[in-house]
C-alpha positions in Angstrom: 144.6 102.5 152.7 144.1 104.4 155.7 143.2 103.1 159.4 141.7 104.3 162.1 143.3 102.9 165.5 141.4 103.3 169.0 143.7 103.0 171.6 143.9 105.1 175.0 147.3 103.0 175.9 150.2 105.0 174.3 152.6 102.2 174.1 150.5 99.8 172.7 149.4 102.4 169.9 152.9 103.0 169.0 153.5 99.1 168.8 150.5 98.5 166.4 151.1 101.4 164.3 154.9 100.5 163.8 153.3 96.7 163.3 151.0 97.7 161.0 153.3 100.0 158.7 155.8 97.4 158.8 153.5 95.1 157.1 152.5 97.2 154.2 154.2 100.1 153.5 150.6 102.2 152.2 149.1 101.9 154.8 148.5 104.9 156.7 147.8 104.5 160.4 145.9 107.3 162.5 145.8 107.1 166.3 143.0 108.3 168.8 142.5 107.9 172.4 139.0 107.6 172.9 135.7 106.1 171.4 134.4 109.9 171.0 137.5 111.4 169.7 137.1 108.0 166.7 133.7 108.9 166.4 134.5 112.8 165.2 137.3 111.6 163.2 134.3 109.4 161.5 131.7 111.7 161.2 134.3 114.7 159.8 134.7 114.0 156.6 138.0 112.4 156.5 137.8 108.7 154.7 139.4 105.4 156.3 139.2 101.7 155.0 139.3 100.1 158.6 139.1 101.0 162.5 141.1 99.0 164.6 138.8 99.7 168.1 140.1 98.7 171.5 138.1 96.8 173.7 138.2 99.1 176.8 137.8 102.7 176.3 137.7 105.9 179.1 134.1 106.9 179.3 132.5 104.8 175.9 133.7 101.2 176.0 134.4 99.6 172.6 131.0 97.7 172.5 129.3 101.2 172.4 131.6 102.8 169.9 131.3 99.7 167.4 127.3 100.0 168.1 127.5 103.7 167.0 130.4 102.8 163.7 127.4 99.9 162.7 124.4 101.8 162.7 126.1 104.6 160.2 125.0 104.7 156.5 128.4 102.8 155.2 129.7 101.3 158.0 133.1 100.7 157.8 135.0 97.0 159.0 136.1 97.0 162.6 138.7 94.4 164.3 138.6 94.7 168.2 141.5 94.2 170.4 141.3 93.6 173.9 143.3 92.1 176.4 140.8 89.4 177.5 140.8 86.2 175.7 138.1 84.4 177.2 135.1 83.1 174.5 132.4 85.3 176.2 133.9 88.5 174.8 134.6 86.9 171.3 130.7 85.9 171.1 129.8 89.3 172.6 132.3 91.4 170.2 131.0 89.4 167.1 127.3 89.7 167.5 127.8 93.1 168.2 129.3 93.2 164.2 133.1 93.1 164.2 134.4 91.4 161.6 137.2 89.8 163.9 139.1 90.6 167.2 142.9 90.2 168.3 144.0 89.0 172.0 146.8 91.0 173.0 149.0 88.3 174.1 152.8 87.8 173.1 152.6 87.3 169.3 149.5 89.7 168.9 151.5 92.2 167.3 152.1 89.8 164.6 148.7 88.9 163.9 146.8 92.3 163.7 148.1 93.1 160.4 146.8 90.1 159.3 143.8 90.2 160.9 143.6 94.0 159.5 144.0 92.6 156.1 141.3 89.9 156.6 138.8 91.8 157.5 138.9 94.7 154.8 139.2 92.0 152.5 136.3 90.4 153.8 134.4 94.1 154.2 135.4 94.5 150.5 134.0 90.9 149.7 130.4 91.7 151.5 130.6 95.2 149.7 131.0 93.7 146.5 128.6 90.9 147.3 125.4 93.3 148.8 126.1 95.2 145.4 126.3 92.4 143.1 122.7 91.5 145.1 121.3 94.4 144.7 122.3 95.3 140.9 120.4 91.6 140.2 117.6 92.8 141.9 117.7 95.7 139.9 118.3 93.9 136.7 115.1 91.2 137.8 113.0 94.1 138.6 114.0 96.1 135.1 113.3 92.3 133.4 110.2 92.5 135.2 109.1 96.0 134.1 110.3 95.1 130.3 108.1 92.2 130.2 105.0 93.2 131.8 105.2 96.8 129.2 106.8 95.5 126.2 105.0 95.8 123.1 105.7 92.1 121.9 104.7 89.1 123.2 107.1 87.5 125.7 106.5 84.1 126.0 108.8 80.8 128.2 107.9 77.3 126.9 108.7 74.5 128.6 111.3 72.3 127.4 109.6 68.8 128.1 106.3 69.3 126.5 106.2 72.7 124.9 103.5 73.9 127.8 103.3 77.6 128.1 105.1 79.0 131.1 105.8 82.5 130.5 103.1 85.3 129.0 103.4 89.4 129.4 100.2 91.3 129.0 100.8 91.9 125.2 99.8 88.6 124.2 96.2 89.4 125.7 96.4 93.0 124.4 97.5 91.7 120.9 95.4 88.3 120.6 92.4 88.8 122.5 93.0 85.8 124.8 93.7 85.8 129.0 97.0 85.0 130.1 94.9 82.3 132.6 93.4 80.6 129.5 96.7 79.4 127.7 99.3 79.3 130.3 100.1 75.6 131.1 98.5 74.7 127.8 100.5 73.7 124.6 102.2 76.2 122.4 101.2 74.0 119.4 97.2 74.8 119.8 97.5 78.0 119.3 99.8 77.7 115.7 97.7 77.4 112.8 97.3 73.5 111.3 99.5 74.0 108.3 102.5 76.0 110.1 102.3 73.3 113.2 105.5 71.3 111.3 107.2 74.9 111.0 106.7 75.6 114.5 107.7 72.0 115.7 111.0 72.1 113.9 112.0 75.1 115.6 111.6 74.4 119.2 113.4 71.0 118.2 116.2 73.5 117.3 115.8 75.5 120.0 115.7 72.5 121.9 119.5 71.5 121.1 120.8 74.9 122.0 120.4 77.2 119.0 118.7 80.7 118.8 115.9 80.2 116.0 114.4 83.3 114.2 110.8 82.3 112.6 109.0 84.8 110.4 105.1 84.4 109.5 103.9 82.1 111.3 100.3 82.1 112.3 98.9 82.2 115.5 95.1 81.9 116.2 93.4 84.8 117.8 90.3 84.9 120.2 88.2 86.4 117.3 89.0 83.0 115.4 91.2 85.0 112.8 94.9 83.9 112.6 97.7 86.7 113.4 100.7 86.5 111.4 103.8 87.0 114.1 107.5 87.2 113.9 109.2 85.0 116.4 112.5 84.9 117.6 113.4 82.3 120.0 116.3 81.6 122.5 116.7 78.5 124.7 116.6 78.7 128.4 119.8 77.0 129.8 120.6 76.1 133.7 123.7 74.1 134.2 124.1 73.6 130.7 120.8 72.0 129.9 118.0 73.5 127.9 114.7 73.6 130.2 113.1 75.7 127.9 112.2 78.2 125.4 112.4 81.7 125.6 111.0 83.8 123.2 109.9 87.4 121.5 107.0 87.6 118.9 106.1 90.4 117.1 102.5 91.1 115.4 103.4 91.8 111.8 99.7 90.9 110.5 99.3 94.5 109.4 103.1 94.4 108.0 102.2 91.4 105.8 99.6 93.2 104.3 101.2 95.6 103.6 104.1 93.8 102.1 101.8 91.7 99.8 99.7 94.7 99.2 103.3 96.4 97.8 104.2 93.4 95.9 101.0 92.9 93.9 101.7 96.7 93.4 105.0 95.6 91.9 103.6 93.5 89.9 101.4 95.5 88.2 104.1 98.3 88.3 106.7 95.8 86.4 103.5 94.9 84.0 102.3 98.1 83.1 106.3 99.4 82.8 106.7 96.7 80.5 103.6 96.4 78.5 102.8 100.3 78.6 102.2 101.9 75.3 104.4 104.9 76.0 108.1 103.8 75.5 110.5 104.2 79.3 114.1 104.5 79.8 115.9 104.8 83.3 119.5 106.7 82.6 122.3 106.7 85.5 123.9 110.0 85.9 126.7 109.1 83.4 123.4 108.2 80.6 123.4 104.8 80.2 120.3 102.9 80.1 119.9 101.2 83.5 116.5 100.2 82.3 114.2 100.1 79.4 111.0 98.7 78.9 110.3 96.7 76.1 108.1 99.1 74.1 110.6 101.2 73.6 113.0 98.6 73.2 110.8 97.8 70.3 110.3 100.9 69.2 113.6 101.4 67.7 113.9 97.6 66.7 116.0 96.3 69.8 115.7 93.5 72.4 115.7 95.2 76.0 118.8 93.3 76.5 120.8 94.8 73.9 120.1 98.5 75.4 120.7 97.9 79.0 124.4 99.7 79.3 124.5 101.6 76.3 125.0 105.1 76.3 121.3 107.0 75.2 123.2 109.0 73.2 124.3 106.1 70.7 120.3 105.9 69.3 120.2 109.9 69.1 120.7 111.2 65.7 124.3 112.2 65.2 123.8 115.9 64.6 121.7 116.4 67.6 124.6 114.6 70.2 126.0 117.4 71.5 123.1 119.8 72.3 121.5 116.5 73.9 124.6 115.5 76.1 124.6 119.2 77.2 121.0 119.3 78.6 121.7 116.0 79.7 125.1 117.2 82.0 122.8 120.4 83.4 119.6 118.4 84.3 122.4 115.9 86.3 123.2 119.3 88.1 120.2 120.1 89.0 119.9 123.1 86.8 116.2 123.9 85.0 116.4 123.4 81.4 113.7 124.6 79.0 111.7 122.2 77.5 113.7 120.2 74.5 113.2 120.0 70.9 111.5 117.5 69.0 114.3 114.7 68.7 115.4 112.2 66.2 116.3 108.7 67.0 117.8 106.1 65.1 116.3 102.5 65.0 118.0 99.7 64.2 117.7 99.0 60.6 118.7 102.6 60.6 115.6 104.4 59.6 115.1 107.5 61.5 112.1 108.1 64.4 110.8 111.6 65.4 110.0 111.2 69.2 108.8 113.7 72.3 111.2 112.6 75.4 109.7 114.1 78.8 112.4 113.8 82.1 111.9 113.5 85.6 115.2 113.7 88.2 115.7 110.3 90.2 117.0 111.5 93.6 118.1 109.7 96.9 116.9 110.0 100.5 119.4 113.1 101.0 118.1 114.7 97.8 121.0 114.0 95.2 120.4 113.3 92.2 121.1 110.0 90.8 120.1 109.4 87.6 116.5 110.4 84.8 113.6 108.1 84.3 112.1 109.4 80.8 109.2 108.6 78.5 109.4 108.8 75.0 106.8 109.0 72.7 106.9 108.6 68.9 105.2 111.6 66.8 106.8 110.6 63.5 103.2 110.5 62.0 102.5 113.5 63.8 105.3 115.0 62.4 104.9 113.7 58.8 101.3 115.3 58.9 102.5 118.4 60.5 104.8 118.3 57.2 102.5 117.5 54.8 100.2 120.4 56.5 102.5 122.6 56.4 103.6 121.7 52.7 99.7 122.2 52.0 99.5 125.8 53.6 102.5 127.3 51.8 101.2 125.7 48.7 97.8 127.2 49.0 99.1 130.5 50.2 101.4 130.5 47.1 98.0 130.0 44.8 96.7 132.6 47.1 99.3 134.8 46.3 99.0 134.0 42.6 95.2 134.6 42.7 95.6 138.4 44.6 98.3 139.0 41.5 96.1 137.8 39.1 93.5 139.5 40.7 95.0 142.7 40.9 96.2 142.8 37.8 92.4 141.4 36.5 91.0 145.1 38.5 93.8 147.1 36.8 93.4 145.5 33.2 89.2 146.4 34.1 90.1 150.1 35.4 92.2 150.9 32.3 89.5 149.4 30.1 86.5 151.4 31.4 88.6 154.6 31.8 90.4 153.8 28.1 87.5 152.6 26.3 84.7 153.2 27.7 85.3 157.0 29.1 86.5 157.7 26.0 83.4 156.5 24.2 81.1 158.3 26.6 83.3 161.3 25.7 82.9 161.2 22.2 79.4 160.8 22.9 79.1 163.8 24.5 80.8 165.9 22.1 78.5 164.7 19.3 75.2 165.5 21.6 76.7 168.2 21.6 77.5 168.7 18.0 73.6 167.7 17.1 72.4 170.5 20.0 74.9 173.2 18.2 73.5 171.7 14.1 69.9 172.5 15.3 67.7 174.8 13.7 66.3 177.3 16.3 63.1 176.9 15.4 63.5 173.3 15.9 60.9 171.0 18.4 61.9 171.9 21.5 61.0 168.6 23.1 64.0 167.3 20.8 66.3 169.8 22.5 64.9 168.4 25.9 65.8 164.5 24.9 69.3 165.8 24.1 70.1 167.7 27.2 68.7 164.5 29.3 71.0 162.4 27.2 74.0 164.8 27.7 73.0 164.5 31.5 73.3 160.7 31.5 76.6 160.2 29.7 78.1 162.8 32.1 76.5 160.8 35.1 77.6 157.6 33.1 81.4 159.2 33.2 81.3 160.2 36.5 80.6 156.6 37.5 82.7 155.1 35.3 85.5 157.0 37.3 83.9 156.4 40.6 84.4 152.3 39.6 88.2 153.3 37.7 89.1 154.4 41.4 87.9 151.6 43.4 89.1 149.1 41.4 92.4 150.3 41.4 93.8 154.1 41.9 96.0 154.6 39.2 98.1 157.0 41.8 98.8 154.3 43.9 101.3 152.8 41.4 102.4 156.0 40.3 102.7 158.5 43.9 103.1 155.3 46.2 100.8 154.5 49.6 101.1 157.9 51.4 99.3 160.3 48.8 96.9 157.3 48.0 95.6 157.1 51.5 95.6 160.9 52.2 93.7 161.1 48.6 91.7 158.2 49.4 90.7 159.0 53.1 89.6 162.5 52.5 87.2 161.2 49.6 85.7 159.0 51.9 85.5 161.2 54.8 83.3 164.0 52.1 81.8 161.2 50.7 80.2 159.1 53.9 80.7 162.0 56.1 82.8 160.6 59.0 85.7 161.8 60.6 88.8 159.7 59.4 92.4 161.0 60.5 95.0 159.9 58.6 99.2 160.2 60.2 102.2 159.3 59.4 105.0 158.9 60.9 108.7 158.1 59.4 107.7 157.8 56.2 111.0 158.4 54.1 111.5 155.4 52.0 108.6 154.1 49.2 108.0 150.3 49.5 107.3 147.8 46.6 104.7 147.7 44.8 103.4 144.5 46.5 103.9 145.9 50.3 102.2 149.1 49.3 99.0 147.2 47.7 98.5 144.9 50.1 98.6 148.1 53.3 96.0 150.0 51.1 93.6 147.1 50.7 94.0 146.0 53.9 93.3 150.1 55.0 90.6 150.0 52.1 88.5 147.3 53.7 89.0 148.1 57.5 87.3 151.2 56.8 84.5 149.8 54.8 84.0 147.5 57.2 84.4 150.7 60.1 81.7 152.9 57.8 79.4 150.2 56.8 78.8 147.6 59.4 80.4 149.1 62.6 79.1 152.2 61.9 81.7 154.1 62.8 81.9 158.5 63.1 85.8 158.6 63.7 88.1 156.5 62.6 92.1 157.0 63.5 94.5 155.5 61.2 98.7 155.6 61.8 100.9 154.8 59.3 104.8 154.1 61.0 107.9 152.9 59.0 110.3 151.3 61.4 113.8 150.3 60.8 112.4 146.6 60.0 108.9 146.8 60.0 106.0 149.1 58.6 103.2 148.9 61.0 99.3 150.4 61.0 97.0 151.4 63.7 93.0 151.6 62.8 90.7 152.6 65.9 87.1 153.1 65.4 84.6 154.0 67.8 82.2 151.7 66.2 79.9 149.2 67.7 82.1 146.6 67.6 81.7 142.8 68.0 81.6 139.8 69.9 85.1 138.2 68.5 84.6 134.8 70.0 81.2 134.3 68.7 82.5 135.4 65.4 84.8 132.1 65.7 82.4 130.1 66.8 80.6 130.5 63.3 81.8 128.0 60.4 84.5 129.2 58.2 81.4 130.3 55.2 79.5 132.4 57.9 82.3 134.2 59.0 82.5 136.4 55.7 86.0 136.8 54.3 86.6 140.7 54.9 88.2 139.7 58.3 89.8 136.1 56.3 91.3 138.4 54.0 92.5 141.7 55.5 94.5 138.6 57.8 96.0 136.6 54.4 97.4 139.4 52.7 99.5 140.4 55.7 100.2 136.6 56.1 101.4 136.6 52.3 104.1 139.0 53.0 105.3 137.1 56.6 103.4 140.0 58.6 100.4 139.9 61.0 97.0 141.5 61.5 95.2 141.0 64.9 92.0 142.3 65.2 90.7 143.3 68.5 87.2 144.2 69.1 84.3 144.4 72.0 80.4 145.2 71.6 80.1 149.1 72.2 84.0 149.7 72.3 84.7 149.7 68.8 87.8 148.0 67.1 91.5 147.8 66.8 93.6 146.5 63.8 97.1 146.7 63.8 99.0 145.4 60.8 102.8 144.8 60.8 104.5 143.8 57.5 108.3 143.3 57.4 110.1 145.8 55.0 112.1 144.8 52.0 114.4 147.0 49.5 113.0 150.2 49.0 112.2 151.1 45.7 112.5 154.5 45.9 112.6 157.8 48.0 109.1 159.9 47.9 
């Protein structure tokens, strides 16, 4: 602590300072001469806790200097000492705002330090006090400002009668009413008949001391509507009696809405999960069932109860585990799995169920994941038909395959027949004409001669024909050159024969396929360009033949007049002719394909792929 002492007599200041060191060690003790010299020590920067100021100064008495110490922004305590003790300077000294003064009589010495002491304890006292004063003031006007602009409803009850002492503007912003219409009135008015019992319990428990909370309790607005608010009350306690009731509602109208808005929405939500037609399952990230509703539940034959805990995994069919517990660990991670196979689950009688399981991640609010909410829906009589289909396809592709056989071998049986039997007739028929032309006598009717040379004319024409039908039946040099001469053969005819332009390549070609690849390329080849020269009318046709290492594929362009392909497959299956039905079975027979592409005016593309089997020999 360090003071200030004012004294122009040298010995005295050297008595006080050794006075007032002696008393308490920490103190330090600075001496000046003069009121003005005090007042630059003051005004200089330099910090002291007390000025000791004598009474008479050279030039600035003490009155003046204590005058000029008082009106400063933090004036600091002063004691004055003066050698007069009479009660005229002790009135004048204190008025002027010393907190005490010292006579300097005998035992004066002895009573500054205390006096010293005093008074900064005082000085520290009225600090203390102005600043305790003016931090409440603070604190009142803060209270102030959070009441007027708070959002809730601040509100004082009285505790003799349950008047209304206390309202902030929000209750007139939030009900509709005046503060002037309800203050001095009864709480109880406002509170809605049935809650009035509610409301009157509380304030008796607020009444004996205890901080009540009270949550949806309605409170009647101007508009005649009643607002549902949130109360929280506190009594109001001076001297340690209650003299009222302080409190904060909240406007949670809207909120209560809202909250029995979402738990109809619950309600439904919890009806429809349990009484859904599509089966659901909640998995946690190790995959047990945290929930299941009860369609699934009976679905495989369970209780919900009984599936609650247990691992999914337990109802999946044994063989398919692993690859399911697998998907299972990367969809947990996070990682994007491709869409799963048809599973098999088993019930509980142990039958077996073919179901479609569709996933969705469960995540938290920072976005990890924490478990799969699936549906599950059973296709087993989807898939039983699918079988059955299926079963009824191949089957009537097998009898397809049987009738193209049987067909085939029907034209070959024909072919051999007419060329056999029938060109061998017409043959002999011929040489006979001839033998009658040869037998005649010249003299003979010409007009016979005539009848003979138009019947030699017919059989020939008759033969030709014959061969003509022998060929397009079925092309003996197909079974015995293979499908490379038979198209080049078979092209060029067609190409003298229609006159279009039909180029025929090949590519690859060193290994002869079976008998059954090779006839079902040339028919296929056969009617794309009957259907290219007769109904596309087509003057170039382009036709590559490639053997690949596991495939033989074809290419057929036209430059035709095409067609519409979608209005094709709009007709029904009889108007749609079975050119297009067929050319696509045979391939189909033989596990290959033949897509068809075509537009009005651009012509049409086939491409055939069939897959190759053994060769049965090298050309």
């Amino acid at each position: 602590m360090r003071i200030l002492l004012v004294e122009d007599n040298a010995d005295h200041r050297e008595l006080m300072c050794r006075a007032l060191t002696k008393y308490d060690r920490t103190w330090q003790v600075v001496g000046v001469t003069s009121g003005e010299e005090a007042l630059r020590h003051l005004t200089g920067g330099e910090t002291y806790n007390l000025v000791l100021l004598d009474y008479r100064l050279p030039e600035r008495d003490g009155l003046e200097v204590l005058e000029e110490i008082r009106r400063s922004e933090a004036p600091l305590p002063v004691v004055v000492v003066t050698g007069r003790g009479d009660e005229q300077v002790a009135v004048e000294v204190m008025k002027s705002g010393a907190y005490d003064y010292v006579v300097k009589s005998e035992d004066y010495l002895q009573r500054l330090p205390v006096a010293a002491q005093r008074a900064m304890e005082a000085h520290q006292l009225a600090v203390d006090r102005k600043r305790a004063e003016e931090a409440l003031l603070e604190s009142e006007e803060r209270y102030r400002r959070l009441v007027e602009t708070a959002p809730e409803v601040i509100y004082n009850l009285s505790a003799e009668d349950g008047t209304i002492t206390l309202l902030n503007p929000a209750f007139e912003k939030i009900t509709g009413w005046s503060r002037a219409e309800w203050l001095g009135k009864p709480f109880m008015s406002l509170v809605h008949p049935d809650d009035v019992t509610l409301a009157m319990e509380t304030f008796q428990h607020v009444s004996r001391g205890e901080a009540t909370p009270l949550y949806g309790l309605r409170i009647l607005s101007k508009s005649g509507e009643y607002l549902i608010g949130e109360f929280t009350s506190y009594p109001n306690i001076e001297k340690g009696k209650v003299t009222g009731e302080f409190g904060i509602a909240r406007d949670i109208t809207e909120r209560k809405r809202v909250e029995e808005a979402l738990r109809r929405s619950e309600a439904r939500y919890k009806e429809l999960w349990e009484r859904a037609p599509v089966a659901y399952h909640v998995l946690d990230p190790d995959g047990k069932i945290a929930k299941v509703n009860q369609t699934e539940a009976s679905m495989l034959g369970y209780q919900v109860q009984e599936m609650v805990g247990k691992s999914i995994f337990d109802f999946i069919l044994p063989e398919q585990r692993e690859e399911a517990q697998k998907r299972f660990r990367q969809k947990i991670r996070g990682l994007s799995v491709p869409k799963a196979e048809d599973r098999i689950y088993l019930k509980k009688d142990g039958s077996q169920i073919y179901v479609v399981v569709d996933d969705v991640l469960e995540r938290d609010a920072p976005g990890k994941v924490t478990g799969i909410r699936s549906t599950m829906t059973d296709i087993t009589e989807r898939k039983n038909a699918e079988e059955t289909l299926a079963r009824y396809i191949s089957e009537l592709r097998q009898l397809s395959k049987q009738l193209i056989t049987v067909q085939e071998a029907e034209r070959l049986r024909i072919s051999r027949e007419l060329h056999d039997e029938m060109g061998q007739a017409l043959t002999m028929l011929r040489i006979n004409i001839a033998s009658i032309k040869e037998s005649l006598l010249p003299g003979y009717a010409k007009g016979v001669k005539d009848r003979l040379a138009d019947a030699d004319a017919l059989t020939e024409k008759l033969l030709g024909q014959i061969h003509e039908l022998t060929l397009e039946l079925r092309p003996h040099m197909l079974d015995d050159l293979g499908l490379v001469p038979t198209l080049r053969w078979y092209t060029e005819r067609l190409s003298r024969r229609l006159n279009i332009e039909i180029l025929f390549t090949q590519k690859n070609w060193k290994e002869r396929p079976d008998s059954e690849i090779s006839t079902a390329l040339f028919r296929i080849i056969q009617e794309a360009l009957t259907n290219a020269a007769k109904h596309a009318r087509a003057k170039k046709i382009r036709i590559l033949l490639v053997q690949k290492q596991k495939f033989i594929e074809v290419l057929i362009k036209d430059d035709g007049r095409g067609f519409d392909q979608r209005k094709i497959e709009k007709r029904p299956p009889r108007a749609r002719g079975i050119g297009l039905f067929s050319m696509k079975e045979r391939a189909a027979l033989l596990n290959g394909e033949c897509t068809i592409e075509s537009h009005p005016g651009k012509g049409t593309r086939i491409h055939i792929s069939i897959p190759r089997r053994k060769a049965v020999e090298k050309n």
